[in-house]
C-alpha positions as a LaTeX table, in Angstrom:
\begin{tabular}{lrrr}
\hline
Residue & $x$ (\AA) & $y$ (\AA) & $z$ (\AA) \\
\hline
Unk1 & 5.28 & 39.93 & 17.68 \\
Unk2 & 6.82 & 41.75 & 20.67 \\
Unk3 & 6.07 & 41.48 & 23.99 \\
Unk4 & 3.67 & 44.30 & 23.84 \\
Unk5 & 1.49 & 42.76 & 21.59 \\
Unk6 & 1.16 & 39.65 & 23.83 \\
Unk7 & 0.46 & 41.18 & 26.82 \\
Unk8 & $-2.29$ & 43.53 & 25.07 \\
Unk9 & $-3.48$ & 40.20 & 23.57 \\
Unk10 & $-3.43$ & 38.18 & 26.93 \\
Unk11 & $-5.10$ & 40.94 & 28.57 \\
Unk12 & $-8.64$ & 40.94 & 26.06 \\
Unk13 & $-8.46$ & 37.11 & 26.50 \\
Unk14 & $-8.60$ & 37.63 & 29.97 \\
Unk15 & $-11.41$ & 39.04 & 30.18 \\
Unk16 & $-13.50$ & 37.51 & 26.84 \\
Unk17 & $-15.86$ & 34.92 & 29.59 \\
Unk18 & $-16.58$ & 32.45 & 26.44 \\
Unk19 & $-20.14$ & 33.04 & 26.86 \\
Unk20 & $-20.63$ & 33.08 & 23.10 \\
Unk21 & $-18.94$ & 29.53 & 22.70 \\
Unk22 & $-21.27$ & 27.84 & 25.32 \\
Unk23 & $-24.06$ & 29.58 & 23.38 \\
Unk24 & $-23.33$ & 27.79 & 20.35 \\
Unk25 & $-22.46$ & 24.85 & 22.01 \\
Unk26 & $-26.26$ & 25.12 & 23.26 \\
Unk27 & $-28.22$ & 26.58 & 19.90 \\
Unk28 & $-26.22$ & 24.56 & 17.12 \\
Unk29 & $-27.57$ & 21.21 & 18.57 \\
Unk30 & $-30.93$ & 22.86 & 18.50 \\
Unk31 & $-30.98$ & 24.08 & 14.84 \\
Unk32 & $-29.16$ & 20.98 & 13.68 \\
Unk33 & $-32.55$ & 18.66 & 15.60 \\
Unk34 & $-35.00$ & 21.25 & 13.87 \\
Unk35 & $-33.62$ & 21.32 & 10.51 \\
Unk36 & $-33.34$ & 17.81 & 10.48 \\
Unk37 & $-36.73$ & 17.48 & 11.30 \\
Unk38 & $-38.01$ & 19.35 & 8.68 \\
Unk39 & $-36.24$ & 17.38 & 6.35 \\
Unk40 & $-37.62$ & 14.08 & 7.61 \\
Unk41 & $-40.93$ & 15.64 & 8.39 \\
Unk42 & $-40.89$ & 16.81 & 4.75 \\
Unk43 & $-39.91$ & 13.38 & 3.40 \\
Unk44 & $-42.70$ & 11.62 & 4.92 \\
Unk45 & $-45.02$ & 14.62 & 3.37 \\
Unk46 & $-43.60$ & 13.17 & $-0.05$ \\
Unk47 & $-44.23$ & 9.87 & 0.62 \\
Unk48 & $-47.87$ & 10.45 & 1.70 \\
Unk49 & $-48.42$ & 12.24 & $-1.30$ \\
Unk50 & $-47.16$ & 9.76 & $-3.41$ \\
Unk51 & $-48.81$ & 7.02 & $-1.96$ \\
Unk52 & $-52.17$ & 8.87 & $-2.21$ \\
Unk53 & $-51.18$ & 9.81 & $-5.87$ \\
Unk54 & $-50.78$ & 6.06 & $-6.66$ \\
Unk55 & $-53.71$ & 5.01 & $-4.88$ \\
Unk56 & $-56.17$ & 7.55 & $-6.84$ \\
Unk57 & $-54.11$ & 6.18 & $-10.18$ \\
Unk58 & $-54.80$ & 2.64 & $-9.13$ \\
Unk59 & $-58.83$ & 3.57 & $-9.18$ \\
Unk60 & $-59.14$ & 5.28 & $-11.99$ \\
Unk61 & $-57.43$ & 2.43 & $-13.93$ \\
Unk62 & $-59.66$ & $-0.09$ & $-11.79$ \\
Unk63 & $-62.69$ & 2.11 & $-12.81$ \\
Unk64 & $-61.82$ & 2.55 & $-16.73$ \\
Unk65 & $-63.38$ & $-0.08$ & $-18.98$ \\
Unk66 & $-60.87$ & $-1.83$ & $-21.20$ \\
Unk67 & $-62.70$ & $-2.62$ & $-23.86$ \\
Unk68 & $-65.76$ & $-0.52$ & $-24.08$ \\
Unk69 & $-66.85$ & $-1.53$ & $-27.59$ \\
Unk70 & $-66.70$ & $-5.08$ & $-27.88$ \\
Unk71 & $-67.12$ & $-6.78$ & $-24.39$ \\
Unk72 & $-69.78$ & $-4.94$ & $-22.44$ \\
Unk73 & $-67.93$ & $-2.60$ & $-20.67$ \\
Unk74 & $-65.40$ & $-4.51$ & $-18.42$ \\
Unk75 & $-63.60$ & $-2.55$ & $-15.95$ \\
Unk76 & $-60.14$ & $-2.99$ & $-15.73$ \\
Unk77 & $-58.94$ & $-6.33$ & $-13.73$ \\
Unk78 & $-57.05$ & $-5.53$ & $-10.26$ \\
Unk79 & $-53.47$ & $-6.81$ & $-11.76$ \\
Unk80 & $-54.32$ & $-3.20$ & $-13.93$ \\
Unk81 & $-54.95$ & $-1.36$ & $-11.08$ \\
Unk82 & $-52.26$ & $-2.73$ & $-8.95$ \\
Unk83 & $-49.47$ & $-2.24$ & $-11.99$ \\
Unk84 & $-50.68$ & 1.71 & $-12.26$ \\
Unk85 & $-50.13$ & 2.31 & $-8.13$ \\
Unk86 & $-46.23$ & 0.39 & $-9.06$ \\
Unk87 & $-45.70$ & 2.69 & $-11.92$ \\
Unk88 & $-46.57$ & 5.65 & $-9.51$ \\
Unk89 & $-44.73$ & 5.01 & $-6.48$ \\
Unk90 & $-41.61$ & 3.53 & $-8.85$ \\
Unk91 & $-41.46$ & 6.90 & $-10.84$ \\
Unk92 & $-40.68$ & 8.60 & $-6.95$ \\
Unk93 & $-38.24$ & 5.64 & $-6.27$ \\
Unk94 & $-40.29$ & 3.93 & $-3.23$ \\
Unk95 & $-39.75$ & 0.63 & $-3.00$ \\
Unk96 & $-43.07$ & $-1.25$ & $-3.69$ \\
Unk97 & $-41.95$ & $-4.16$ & $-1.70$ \\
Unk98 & $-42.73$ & $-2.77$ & 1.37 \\
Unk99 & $-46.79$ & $-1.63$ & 0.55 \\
Unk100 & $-48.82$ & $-3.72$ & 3.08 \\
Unk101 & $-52.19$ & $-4.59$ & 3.25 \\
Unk102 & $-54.81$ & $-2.57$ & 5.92 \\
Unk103 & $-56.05$ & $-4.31$ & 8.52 \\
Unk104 & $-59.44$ & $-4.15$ & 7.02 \\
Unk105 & $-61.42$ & $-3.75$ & 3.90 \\
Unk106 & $-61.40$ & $-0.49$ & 2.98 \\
Unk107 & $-65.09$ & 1.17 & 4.09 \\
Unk108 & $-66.89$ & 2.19 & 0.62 \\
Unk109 & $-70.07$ & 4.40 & 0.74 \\
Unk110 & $-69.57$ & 4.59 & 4.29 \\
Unk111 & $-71.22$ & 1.59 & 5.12 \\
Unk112 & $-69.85$ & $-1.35$ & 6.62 \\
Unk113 & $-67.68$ & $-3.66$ & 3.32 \\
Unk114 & $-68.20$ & $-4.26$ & 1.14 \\
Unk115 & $-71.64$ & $-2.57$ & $-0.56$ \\
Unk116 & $-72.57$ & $-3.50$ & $-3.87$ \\
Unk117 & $-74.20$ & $-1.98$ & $-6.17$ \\
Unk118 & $-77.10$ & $-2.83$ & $-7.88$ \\
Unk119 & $-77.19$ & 0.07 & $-10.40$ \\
Unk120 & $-73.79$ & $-1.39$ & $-11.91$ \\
Unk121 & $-73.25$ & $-4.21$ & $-14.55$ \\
Unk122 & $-71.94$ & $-6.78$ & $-12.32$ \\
Unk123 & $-68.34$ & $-8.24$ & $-13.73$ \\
Unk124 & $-66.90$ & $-9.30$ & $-10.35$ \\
Unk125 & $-69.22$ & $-10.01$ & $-7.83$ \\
Unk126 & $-70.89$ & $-7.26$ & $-6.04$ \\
Unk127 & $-68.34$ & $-5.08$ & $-4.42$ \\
Unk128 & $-65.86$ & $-7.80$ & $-5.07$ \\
Unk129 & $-62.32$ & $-6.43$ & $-2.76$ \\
Unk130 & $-59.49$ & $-9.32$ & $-3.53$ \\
Unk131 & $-55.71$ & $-7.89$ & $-2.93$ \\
Unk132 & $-54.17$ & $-10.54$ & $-5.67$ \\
Unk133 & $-51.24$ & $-11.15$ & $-3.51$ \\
Unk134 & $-50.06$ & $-7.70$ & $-4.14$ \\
Unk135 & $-51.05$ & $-6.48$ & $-0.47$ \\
Unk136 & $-53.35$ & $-3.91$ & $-2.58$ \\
Unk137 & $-56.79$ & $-3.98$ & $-1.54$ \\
Unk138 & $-59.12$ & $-3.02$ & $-4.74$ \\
Unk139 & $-62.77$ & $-3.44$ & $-4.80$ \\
Unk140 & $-64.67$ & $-2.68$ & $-7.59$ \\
Unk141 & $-68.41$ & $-2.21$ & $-8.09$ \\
Unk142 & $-68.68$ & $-0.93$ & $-4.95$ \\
Unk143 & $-71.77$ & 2.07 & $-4.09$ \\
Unk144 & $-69.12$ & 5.03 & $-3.25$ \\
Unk145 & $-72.00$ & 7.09 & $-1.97$ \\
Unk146 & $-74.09$ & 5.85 & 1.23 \\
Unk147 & $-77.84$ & 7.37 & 0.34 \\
Unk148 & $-77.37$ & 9.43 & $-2.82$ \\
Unk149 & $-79.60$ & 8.79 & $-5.38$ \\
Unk150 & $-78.65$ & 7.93 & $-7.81$ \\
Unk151 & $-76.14$ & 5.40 & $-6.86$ \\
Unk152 & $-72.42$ & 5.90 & $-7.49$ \\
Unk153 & $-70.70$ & 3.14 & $-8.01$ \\
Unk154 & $-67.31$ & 2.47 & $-8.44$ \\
Unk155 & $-63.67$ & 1.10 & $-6.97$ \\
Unk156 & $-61.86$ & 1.69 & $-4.03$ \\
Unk157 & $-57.98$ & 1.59 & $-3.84$ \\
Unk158 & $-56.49$ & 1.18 & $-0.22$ \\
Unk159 & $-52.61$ & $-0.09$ & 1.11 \\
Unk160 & $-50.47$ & 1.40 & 3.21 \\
Unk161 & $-46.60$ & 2.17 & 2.90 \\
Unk162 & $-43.99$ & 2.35 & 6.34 \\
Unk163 & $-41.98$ & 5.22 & 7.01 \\
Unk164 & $-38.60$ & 5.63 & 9.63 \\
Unk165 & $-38.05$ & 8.61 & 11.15 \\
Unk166 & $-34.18$ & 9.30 & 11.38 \\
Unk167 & $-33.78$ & 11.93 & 14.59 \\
Unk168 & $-31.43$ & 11.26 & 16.46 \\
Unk169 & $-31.42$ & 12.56 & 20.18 \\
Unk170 & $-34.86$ & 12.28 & 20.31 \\
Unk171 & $-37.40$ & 10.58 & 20.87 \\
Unk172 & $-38.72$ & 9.82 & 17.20 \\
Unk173 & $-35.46$ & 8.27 & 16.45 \\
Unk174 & $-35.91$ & 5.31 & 14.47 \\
Unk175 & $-40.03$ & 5.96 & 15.20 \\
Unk176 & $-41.63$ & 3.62 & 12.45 \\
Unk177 & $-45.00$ & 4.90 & 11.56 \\
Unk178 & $-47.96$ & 3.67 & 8.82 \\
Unk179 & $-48.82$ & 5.99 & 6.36 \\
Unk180 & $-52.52$ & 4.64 & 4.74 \\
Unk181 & $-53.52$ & 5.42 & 1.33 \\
Unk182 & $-57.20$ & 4.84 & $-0.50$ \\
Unk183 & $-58.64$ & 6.36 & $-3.49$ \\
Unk184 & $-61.92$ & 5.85 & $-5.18$ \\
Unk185 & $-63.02$ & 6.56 & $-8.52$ \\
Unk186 & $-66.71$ & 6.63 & $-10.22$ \\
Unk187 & $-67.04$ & 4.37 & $-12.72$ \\
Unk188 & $-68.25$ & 5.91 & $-15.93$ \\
Unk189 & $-70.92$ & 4.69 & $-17.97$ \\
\hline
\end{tabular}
């Protein structure tokens, strides 16, 4: 390069103000926050659904008789139930260590819990909710519907499942919220 070049180099330089570098210096950290949120954002989406997926799973194999020809139509027991939500949440990889119990009984038929339901062969005791140990909350027999008539019965599903938000620079970094899950299924005659 000769010194021509230089000076017609050292002359544009001079007067380039940088104003597009300390615009990207401002935007970049911008985008960077809001596509990161929409990936965490997103990722708790996925986790709700799966959650509720398993949860409506867990009913209808708490609501399905397991042997409707010879025993009377016993629904299934909540180790059932409980080992469908696992299967569920397992097949999206969530670890189903961390499920933890609500901090009530789940409300069926929109009464206070639990309701039983007279129209229903009773196998457990009416509107029976145990959790088995599992931190899985499943009642069976339970009237899903407050005043219809005729009575629905059925079983109710409920846990929740923690989620971490990752953002850093703001404030939902490391922002641990509980995302709740119930299902209920009518049990069929």
């Amino acid at each position: 390069m000769g010194p021509m070049n230089i000076k017609r180099i050292a002359r544009q330089l001079a007067t380039t103000d940088g104003s597009e570098i300390a615009e990207a210096a401002l935007v970049l950290p911008i985008v960077l926050m809001l596509l990161l949120g929409i990936v965490w954002f997103g990722r708790a989406f996925n986790i709700y659904s799966t959650i509720t997926q398993a949860a409506q799973q867990g009913a209808i194999t708490a609501a399905r008789s397991t042997c409707a020809t010879t025993c009377g139509n016993k629904p299934a027991t909540p180790v059932a139930a409980d080992s469908a939500v696992y299967a569920v949440m397992q097949a999206s990889s969530l670890d189903v260590t961390q499920i933890t119990l609500p901090p009530a009984l789940p409300t069926c038929g929109g009464g206070p819990p639990p309701q039983t339901c007279s129209a229903c062969p009773p196998p457990f005791p009416p509107g029976a909710c145990s959790s088995n140990g599992s931190n899985i909350y499943v009642c069976q027999n339970v009237q899903l519907n407050a005043s219809g008539t005729p009575p629905q019965c059925g079983t109710v599903v409920s846990f929740q499942y923690p989620f971490q938000f990752y953002l850093p620079f703001t404030s939902l970094n490391f922002q641990k919220i509980t995302l709740s899950a119930q299902a209920q299924s009518r049990m069929e005659n």
